[in-house]
LUMFIBA-720061 format. One record per residue: residue number from 1; x, y, z of N, C-alpha, C in turn. Coordinates in Angstrom, 1 decimal. Each point is the difference from the previous one (the first is absolute). Example, Ala and Ser with C-alpha at 12.3 -4.5 7.8 and 13.67 -1.06 7.14 Angstrom:
% residues 2
> num	nxx	nyy	nzz	caxx	cayy	cazz	cxx	cyy	czz
> 1	13.2	-5.7	7.8	-0.9	1.2	0.0	0.9	1.2	0.0
> 2	-0.4	1.1	-0.7	0.9	1.1	0.0	-0.8	1.1	0.8
This chain:
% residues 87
> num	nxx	nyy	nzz	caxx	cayy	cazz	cxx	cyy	czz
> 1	7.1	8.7	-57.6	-0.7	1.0	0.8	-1.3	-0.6	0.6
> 2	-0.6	-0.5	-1.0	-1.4	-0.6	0.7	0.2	-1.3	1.4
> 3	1.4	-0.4	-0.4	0.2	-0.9	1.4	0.5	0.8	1.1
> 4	0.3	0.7	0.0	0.2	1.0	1.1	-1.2	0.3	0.2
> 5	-0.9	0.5	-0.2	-1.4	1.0	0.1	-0.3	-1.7	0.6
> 6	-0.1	-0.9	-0.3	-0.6	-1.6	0.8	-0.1	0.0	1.0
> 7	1.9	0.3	-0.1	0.2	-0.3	1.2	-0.3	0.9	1.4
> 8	-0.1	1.7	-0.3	-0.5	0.6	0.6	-1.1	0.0	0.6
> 9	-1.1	-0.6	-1.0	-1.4	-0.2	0.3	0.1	-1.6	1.3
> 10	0.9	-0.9	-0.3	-0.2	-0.8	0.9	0.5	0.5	1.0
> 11	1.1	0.5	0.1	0.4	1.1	1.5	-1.3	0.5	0.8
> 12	-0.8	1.1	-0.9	-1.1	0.4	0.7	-0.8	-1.1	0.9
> 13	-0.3	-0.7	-1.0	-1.2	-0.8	0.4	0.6	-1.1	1.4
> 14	1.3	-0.7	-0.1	0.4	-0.6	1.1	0.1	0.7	1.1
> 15	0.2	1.8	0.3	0.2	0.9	0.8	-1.6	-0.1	0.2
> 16	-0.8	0.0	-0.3	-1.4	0.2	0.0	-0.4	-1.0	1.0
> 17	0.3	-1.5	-0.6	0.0	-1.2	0.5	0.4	0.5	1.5
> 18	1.2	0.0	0.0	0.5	0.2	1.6	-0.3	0.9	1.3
> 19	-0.9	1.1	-0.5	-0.4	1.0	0.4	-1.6	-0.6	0.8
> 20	-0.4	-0.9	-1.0	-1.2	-0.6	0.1	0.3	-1.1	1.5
> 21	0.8	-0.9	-0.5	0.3	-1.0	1.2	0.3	0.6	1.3
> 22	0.9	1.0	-0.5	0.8	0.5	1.5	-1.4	0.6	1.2
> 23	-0.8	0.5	-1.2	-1.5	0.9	0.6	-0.6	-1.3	0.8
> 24	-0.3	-1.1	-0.9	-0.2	-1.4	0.7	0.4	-0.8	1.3
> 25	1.5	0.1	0.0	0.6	-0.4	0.8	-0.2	0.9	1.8
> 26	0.0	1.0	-0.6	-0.6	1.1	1.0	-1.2	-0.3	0.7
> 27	-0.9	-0.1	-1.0	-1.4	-0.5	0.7	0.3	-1.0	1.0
> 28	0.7	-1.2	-1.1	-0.3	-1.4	1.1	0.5	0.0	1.6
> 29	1.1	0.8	-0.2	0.4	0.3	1.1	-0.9	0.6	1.2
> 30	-0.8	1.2	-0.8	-0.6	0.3	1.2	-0.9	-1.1	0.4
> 31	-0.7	-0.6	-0.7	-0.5	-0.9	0.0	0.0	-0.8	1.3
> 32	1.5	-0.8	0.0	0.4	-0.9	0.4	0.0	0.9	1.5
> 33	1.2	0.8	0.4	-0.2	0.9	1.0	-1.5	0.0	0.7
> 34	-1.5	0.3	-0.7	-0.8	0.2	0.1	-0.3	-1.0	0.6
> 35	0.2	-1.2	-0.4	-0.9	-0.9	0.4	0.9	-1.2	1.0
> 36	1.3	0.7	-0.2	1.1	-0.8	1.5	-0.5	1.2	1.1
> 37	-0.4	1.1	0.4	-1.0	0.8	0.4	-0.9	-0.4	0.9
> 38	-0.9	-0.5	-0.9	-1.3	-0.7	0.3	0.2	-1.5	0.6
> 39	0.8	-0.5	-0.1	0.3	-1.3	0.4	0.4	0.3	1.6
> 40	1.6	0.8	-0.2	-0.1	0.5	1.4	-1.1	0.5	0.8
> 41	-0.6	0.7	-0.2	-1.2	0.6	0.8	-0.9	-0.9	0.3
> 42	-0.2	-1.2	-0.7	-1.3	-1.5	0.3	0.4	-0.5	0.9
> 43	2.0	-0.4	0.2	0.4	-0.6	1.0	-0.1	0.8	1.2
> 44	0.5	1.3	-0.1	0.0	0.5	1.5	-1.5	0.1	0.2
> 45	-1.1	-0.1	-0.6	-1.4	0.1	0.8	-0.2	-0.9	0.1
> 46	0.3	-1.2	-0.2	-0.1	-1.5	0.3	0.7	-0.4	1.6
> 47	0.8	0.7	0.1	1.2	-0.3	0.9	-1.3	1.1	1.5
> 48	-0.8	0.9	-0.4	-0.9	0.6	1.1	0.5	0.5	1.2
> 49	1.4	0.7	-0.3	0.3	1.0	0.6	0.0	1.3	0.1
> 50	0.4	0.7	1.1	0.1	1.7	-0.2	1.3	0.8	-0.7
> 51	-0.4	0.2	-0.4	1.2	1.6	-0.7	1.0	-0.2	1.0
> 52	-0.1	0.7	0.9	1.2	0.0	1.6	0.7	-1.5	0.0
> 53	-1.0	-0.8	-0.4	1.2	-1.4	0.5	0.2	-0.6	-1.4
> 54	0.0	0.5	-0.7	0.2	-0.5	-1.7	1.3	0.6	-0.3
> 55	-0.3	1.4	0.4	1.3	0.6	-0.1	1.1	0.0	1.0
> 56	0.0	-0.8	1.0	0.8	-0.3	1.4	0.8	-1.3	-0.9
> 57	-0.9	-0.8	-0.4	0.4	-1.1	-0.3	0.6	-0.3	-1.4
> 58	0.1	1.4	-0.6	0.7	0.0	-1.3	1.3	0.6	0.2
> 59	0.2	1.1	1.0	1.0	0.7	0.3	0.9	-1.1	0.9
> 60	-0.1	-0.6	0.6	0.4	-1.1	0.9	0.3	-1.4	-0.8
> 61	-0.6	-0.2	-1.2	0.9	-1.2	-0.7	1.1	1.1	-0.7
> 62	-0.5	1.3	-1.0	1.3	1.0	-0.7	0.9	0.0	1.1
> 63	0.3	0.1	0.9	1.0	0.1	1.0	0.7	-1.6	0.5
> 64	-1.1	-1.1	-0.2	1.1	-0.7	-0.1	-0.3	-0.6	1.3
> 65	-0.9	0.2	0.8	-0.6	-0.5	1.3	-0.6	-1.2	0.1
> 66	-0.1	-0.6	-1.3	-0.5	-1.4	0.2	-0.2	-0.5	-1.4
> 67	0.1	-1.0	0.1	-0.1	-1.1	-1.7	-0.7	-0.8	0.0
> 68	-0.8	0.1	-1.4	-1.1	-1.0	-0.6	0.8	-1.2	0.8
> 69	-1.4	-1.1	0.1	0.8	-1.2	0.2	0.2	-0.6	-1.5
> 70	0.5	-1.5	0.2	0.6	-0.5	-0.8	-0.8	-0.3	-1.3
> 71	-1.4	-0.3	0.2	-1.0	-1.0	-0.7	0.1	1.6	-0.8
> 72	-0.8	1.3	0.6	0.0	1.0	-1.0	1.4	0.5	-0.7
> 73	1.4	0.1	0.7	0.5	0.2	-0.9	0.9	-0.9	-1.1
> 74	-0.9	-1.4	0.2	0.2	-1.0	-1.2	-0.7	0.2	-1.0
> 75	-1.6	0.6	0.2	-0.7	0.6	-0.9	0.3	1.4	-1.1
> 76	0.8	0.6	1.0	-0.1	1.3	0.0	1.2	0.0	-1.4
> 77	1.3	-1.0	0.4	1.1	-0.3	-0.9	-0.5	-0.7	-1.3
> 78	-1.1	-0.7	-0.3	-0.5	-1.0	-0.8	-1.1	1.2	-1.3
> 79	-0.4	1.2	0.8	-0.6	1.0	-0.7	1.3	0.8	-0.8
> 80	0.6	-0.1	0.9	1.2	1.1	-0.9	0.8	-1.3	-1.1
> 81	0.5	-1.0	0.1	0.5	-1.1	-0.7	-1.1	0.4	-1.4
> 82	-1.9	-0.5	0.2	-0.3	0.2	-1.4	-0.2	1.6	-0.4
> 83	0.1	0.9	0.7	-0.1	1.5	-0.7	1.6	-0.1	-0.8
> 84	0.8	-0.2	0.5	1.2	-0.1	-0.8	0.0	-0.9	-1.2
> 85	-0.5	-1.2	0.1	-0.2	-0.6	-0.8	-1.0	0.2	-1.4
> 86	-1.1	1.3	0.6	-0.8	0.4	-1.3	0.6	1.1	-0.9
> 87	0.8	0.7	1.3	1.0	1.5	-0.9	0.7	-0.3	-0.8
């Protein structure tokens, strides 16, 4: 009996554990969101355009109206190679 009651007690506490991380995991996320966010928003006010042509020029590559050149989407493929590589 008393190893049963153990093992109950370790159930609790690893559900406890997980509840904890998961809360954690949550954060980082926003986190990360938050601050891929803020990244975006440095570049487009670095770039010192208007709203009207930011958004001309975003709706117009989504459609497919023109492609990065080569040098950026060598970069562009080389970011995604190590994000895969850290997941």
């Amino acid at each position: 009996m008393a190893t049963i009651a153990k093992i109950e007690k370790d159930i609790i506490r690893t559900k406890e554990k997980i509840a904890e991380l998961q809360k954690k995991v949550r954060i980082l996320g926003a986190q990360k969101a938050e601050a891929e966010n803020l990244q975006i928003v440095q570049l487009v006010k670095t770039v010192n355009i208007d709203n009207k042509t930011l958004t001309a020029l975003l709706k117009a590559y989504a459609k497919g109206e023109f492609e990065l050149p080569e040098e950026y989407k060598a970069e562009l493929q080389e970011d995604t190679d190590n994000e895969d590589e850290q997941a």
